[in-house]
C-alpha positions as CSV (number, residue, x, y, z in Angstrom):
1,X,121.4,188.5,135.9
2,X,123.0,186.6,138.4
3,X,124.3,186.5,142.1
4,X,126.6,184.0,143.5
5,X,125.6,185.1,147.3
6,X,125.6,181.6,149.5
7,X,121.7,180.8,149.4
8,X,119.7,180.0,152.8
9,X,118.5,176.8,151.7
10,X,116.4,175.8,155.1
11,X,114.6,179.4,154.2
12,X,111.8,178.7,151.8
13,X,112.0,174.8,152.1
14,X,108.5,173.0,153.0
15,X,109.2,171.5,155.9
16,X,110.3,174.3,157.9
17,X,107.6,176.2,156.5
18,X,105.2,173.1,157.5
19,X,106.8,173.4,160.9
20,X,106.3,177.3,161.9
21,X,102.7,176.1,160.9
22,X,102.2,173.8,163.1
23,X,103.7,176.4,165.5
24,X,100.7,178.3,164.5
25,X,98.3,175.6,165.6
26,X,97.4,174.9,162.2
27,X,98.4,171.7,161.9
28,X,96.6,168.1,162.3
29,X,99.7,165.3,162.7
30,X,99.0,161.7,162.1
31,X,101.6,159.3,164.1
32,X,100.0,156.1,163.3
33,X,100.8,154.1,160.0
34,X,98.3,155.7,157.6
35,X,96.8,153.5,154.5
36,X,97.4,155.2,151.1
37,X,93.6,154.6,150.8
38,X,92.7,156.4,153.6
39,X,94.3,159.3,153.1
40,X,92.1,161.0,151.1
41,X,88.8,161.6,153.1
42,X,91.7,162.7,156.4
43,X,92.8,165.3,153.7
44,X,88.9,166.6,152.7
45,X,87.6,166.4,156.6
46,X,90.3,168.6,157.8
47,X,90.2,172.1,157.6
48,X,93.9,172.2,158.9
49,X,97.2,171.2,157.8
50,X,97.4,167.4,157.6
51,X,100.6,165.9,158.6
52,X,101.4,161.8,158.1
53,X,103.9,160.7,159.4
54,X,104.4,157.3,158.3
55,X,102.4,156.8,154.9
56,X,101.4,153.5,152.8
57,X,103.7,150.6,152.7
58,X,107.3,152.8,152.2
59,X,106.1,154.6,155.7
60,X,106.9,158.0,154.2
61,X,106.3,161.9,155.3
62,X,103.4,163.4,153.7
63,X,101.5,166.8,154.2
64,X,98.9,168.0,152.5
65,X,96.5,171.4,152.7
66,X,99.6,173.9,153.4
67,X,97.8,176.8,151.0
68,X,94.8,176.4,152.0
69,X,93.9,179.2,153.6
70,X,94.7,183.2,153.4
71,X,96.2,182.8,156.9
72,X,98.5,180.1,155.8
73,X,99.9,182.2,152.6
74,X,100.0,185.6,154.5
75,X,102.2,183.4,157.4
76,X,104.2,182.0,153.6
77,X,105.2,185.9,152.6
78,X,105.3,186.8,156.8
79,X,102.9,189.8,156.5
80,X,99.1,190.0,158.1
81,X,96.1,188.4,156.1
82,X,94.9,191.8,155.5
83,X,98.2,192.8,154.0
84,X,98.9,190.0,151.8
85,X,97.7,191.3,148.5
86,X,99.8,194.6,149.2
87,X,102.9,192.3,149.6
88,X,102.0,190.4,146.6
89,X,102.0,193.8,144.2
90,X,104.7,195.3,146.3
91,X,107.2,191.8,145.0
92,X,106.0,191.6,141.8
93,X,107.1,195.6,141.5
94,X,111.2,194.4,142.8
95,X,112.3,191.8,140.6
96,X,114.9,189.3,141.7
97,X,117.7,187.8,140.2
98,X,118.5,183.8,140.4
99,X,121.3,182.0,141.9
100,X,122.7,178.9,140.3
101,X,124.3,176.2,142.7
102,X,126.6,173.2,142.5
103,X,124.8,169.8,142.7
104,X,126.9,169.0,145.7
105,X,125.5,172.0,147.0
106,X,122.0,171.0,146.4
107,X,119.6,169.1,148.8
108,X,117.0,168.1,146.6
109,X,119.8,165.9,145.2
110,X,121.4,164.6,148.5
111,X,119.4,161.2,147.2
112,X,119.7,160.8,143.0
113,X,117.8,157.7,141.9
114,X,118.4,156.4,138.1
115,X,117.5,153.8,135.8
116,X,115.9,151.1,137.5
117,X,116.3,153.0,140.9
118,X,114.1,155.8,139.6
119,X,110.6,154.1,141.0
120,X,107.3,155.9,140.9
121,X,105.3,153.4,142.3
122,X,107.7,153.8,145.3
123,X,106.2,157.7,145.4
124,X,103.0,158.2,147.5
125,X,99.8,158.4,144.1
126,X,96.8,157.7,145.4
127,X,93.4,158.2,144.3
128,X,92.0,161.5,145.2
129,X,88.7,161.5,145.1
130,X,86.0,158.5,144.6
131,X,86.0,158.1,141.0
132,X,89.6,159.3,139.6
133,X,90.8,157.2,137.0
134,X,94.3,157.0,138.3
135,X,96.8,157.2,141.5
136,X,97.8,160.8,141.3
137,X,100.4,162.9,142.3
138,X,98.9,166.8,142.5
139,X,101.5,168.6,144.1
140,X,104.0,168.9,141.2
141,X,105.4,172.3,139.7
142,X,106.6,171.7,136.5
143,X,110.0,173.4,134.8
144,X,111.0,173.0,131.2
145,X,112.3,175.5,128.8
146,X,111.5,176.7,125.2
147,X,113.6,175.8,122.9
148,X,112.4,178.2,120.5
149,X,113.2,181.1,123.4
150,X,115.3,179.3,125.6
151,X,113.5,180.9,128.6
152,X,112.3,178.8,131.3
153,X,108.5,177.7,132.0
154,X,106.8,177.2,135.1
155,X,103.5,175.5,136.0
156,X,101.3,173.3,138.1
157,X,100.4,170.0,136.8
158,X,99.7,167.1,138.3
159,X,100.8,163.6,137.2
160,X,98.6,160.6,136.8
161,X,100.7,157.1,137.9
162,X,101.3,154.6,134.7
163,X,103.7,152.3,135.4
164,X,107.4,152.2,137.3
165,X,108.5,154.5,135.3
166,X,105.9,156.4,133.0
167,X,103.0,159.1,134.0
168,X,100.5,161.4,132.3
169,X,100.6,165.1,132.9
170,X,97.4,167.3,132.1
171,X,98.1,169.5,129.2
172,X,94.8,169.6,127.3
173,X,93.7,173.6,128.3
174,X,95.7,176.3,126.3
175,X,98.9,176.8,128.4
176,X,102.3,178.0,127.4
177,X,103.5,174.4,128.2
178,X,101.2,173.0,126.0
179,X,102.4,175.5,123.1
180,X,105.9,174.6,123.7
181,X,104.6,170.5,123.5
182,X,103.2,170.5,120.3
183,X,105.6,172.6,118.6
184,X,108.2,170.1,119.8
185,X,105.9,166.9,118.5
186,X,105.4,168.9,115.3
187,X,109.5,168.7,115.2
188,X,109.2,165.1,116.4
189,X,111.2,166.4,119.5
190,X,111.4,165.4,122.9
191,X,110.3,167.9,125.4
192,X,112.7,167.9,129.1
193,X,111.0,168.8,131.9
194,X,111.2,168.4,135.6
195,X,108.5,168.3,138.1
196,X,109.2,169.6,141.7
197,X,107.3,167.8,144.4
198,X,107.2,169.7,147.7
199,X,107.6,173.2,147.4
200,X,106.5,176.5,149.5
201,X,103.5,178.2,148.7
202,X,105.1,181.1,147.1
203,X,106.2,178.8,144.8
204,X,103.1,177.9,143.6
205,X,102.2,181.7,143.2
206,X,104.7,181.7,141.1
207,X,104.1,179.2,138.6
208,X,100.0,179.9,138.8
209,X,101.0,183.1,136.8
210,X,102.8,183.7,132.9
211,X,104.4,186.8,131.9
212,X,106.5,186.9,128.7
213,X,109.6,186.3,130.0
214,X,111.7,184.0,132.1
215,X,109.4,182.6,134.6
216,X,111.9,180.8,137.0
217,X,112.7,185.1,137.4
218,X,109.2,185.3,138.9
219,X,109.9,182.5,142.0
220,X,112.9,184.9,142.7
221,X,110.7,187.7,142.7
222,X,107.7,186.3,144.8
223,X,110.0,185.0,147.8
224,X,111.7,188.6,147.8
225,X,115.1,187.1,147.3
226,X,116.6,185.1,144.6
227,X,116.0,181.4,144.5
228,X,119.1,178.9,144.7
229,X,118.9,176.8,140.9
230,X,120.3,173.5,140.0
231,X,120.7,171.9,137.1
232,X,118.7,168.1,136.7
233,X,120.6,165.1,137.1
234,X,119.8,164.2,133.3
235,X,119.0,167.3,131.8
236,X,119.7,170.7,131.8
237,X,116.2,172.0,133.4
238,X,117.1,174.1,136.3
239,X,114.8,173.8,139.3
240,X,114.5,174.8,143.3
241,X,117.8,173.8,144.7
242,X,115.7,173.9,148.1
243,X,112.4,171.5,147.1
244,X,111.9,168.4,148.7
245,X,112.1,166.2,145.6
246,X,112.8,166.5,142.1
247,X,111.1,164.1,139.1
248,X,113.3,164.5,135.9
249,X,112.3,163.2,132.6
250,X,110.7,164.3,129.1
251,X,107.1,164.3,127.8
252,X,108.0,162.1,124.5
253,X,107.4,163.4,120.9
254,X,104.3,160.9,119.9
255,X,101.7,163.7,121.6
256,X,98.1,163.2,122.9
257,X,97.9,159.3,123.0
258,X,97.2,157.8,126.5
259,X,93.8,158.7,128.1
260,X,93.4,160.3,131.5
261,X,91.1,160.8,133.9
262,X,87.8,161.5,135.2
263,X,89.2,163.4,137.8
264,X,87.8,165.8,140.9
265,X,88.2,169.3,139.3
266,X,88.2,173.0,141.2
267,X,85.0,173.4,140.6
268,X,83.7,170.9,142.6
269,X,82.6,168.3,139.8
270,X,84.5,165.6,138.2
271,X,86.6,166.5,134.5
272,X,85.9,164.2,131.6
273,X,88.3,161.5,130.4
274,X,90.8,163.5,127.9
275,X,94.2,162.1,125.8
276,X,97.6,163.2,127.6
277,X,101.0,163.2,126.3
278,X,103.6,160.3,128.0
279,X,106.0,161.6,130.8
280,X,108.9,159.4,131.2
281,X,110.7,159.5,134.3
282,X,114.9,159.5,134.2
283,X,115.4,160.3,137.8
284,X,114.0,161.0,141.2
285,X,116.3,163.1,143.4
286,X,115.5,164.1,147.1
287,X,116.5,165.7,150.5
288,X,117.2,162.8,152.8
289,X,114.5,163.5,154.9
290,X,111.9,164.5,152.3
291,X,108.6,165.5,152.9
292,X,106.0,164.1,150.6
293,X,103.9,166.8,149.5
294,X,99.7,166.4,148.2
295,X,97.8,169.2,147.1
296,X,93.5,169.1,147.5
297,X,91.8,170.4,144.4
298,X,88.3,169.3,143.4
299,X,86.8,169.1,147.1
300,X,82.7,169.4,146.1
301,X,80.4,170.9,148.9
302,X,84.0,171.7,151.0
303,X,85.3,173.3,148.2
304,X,86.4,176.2,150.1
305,X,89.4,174.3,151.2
306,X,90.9,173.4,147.8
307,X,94.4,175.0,147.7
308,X,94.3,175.7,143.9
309,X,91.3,178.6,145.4
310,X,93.3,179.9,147.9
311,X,96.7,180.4,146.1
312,X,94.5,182.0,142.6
313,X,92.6,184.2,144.8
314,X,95.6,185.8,145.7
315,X,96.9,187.0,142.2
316,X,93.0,187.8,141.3
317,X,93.0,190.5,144.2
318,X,95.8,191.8,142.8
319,X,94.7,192.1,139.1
320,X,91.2,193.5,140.5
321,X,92.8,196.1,142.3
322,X,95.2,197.3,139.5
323,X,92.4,197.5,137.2
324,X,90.0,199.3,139.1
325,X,92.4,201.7,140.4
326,X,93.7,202.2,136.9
327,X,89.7,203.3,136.1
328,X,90.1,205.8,139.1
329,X,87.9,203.9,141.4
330,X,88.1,204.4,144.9
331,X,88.7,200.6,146.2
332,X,88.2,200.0,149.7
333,X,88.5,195.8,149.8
334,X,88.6,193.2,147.1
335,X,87.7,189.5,148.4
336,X,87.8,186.3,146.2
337,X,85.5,184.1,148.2
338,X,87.0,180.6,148.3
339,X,84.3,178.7,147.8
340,X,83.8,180.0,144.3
341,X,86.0,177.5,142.1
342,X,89.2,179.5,141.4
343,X,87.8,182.5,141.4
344,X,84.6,183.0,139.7
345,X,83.1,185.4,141.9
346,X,84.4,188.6,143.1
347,X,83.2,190.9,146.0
348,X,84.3,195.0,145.8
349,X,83.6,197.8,148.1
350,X,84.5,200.9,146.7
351,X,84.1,204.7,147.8
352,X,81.8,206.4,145.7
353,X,82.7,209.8,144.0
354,X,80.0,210.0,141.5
355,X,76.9,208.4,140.3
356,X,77.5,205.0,138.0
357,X,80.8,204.0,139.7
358,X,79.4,200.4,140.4
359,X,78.6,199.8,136.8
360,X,81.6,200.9,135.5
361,X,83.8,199.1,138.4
362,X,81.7,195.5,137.0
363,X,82.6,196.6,133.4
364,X,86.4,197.1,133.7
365,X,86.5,193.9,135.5
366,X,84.6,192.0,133.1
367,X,87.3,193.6,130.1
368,X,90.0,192.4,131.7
369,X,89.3,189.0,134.0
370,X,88.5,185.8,131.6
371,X,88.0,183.6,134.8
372,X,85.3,186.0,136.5
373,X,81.6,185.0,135.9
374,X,79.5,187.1,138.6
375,X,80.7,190.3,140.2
376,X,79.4,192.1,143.3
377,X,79.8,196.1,144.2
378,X,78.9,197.3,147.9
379,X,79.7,200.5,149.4
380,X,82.9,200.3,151.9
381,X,80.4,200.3,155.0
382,X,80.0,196.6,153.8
383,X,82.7,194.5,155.3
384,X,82.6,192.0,152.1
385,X,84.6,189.4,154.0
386,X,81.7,189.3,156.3
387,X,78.9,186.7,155.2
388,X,76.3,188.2,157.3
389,X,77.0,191.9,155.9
390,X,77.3,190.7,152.4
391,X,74.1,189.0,152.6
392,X,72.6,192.3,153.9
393,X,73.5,194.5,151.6
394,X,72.0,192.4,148.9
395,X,68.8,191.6,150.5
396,X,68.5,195.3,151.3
397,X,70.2,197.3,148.6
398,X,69.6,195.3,145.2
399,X,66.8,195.5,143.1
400,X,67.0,192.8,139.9
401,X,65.4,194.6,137.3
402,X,67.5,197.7,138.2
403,X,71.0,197.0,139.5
404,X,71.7,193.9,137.8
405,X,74.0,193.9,134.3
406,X,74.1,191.1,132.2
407,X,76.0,190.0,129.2
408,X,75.2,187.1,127.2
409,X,77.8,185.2,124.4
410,X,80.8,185.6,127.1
411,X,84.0,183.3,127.4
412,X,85.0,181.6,130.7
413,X,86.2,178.8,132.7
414,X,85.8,175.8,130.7
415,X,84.9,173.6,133.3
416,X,82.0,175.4,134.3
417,X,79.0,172.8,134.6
418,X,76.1,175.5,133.9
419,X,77.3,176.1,130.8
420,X,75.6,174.7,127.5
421,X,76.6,176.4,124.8
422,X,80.3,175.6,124.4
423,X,82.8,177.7,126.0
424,X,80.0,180.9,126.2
425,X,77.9,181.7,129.1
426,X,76.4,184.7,131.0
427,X,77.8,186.6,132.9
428,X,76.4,189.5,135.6
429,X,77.4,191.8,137.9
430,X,75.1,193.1,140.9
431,X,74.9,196.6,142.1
432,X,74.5,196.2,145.6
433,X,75.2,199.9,146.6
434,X,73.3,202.7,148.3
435,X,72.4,205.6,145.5
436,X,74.7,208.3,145.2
């Protein structure tokens, strides 16, 4: 379904969002020139919103930590921190249509660059952490569609600088996108796709999650309104009329060949060298003023700030709650705590009603939440946002040998550096509540 209502396209566009922000007090603005170089340990040491204004040698706009914080993405959907999972259910329950504009209604294309125009090494990459194996872009959210389906698909990838005009683009971990790849390289087709660089946070919510449908529906459905579409320059791929810029191309159909990485993961610790497919770049649109956009990921010791944590925990607060409630479990709070790696730790304070609750509440998570390694249950006199509560409540509630469940032989986040054997580890989940 469509509308054809005239779109607000300042609405949901970065910069204005970057701008009530800095309204906020949340943001750190750099005037000075700003070495490409440099940028990197600015980004890590700040825990605000970091704003260049005049970037490398093409003097550009960048910003970089927007999501990362719960304050930042409840300001993003305009309700309180405390209410921000609440709004997050309450959208995904009213689905939106989309709205598909003319280009010369479009500012991501007020600027089209082609051919030899279309120049990434123009682009702000730049090496993220000490010992990345390439200039990277990590902001981008990438649109293609299946051909198979014809519905679109919506990610976050980031893209590794090859040349003027070629990049790689992470697609080794089971993905729909990397489903759709290799059934095109088993046709020996070329996959379109389009990466948006410079987007809102809800955005990003957006394209963190896959249902089995349309995703571009669920950008629509997260901002509360529909979302203004436009069609690429060279392809067909529809993407954000609103975002800052726009690079079109196609992953070719010769599959894993170039090698990427090491690069500074979410959890904290560099990722191995892999193979990636080939993106080749066929334009670069853009608002005239553009606003470059970087996102921090692997951050080590300071992983707390990495915006990947922040924008995850979100949708994991979610899930949690549905499920538990679905087990008739009286929740009180569910808390992500954003220093453990996209979301490999969860804290719940429920409301007991009878004896076991706690053990059950830790095994209908564990059913139901690959990414989740330990879990934690306090009763709701436990603030669980509080570290100083928390920590109480363990010392002075749990007893190993008795409130402490284990299971051995489990699946879970692949980049987990504990692990040893394979993809498997242990999990547990810690009773930290007062006897019933």
């Amino acid at each position: 379904r469509q509308v054809t209502v005239p779109p607000d396209m300042d609405k949901f566009r970065l910069r204005r969002f970057v701008e009530k922000l800095d309204a906020m007090g949340e943001v750190e603005t750099y005037e000075a020139q700003t070495n490409l170089s440099d940028i990197a340990v600015i980004i890590e040491n700040s825990p605000k919103v970091v704003w260049f204004k005049n970037v490398g040698p093409e003097m550009l706009e960048l910003v970089a930590n927007v999501n990362g914080s719960q304050r930042r993405l409840a300001a993003a959907m305009g309700v309180s921190e405390g209410n921000i999972v609440e709004e997050f259910k309450r959208r995904l329950d009213n689905p939106q249509p989309v709205i598909e504009v003319e280009r010369k209604n479009a500012p991501v294309q007020q600027i089209v660059l082609e051919k030899n125009q279309a120049d990434l090494t123009k682009l702000p990459f730049y090496l993220q952490h000490q010992f990345d194996g390439s200039a990277y872009i990590s902001s981008g959210i990438d649109y293609s569609v299946d051909p198979e389906t014809g519905t679109t698909n919506v990610g976050c990838r980031r893209l590794s600088l090859r040349n003027v005009r070629e990049a790689g683009t992470n697609l080794t971990a089971p993905s729909d996108l990397k489903r759709i790849y290799t059934g095109c390289c088993s046709r020996g087709e070329k996959l379109p796709i389009n990466f948006a660089v410079g987007s809102h946070p809800i955005d990003f919510m957006a394209a963190g999650m896959r249902i089995p449908a349309d995703e571009i529906t669920l950008v629509s459905t997260l901002r509360g309104e529909p979302v203004p579409l436009v069609k690429g320059i060279t392809n067909n791929i529809r993407i954000p009329a609103d975002a800052e810029m726009v690079i079109e191309g196609y992953l070719d159909e010769h599959g894993y060949v170039e090698p990427d990485g090491p690069y500074g993961e979410y959890v904290g610790y560099y990722g191995p060298m892999h193979q990636d497919p080939v993106f080749h770049v066929t334009a670069i649109t853009m608002r005239e003023d553009v606003l470059h956009q970087t996102l921090l990921h692997g951050a080590g010791p300071k992983i707390h700030r990495a915006e990947s944590v922040h924008l995850l925990s979100v949708r994991l607060q979610a899930q949690a709650l549905n499920i538990l409630r679905s087990s008739n479990i009286n929740v009180a709070d569910v808390y992500v705590p954003p220093g453990s790696a996209e979301g490999q730790h969860l804290r719940v304070s429920i409301v007991q009603k009878k004896t076991g609750q706690a053990q059950s509440a830790i095994a209908a998570l564990f059913g139901s939440m690959f990414s989740l390694k330990h879990i934690f249950i306090v009763d709701d006199d436990i603030n669980i946002r509080d570290e100083h509560q928390w920590e109480w409540a363990f010392v002075s509630r749990f007893q190993a040998d008795r409130d402490m469940i284990s299971y051995k032989g489990m699946p879970g986040m692949p980049m987990d550096p504990s692990v040893e054997d394979g993809p498997f580890g242990t999990k547990a989940g810690f009773d930290l509540t007062l006897p019933f």
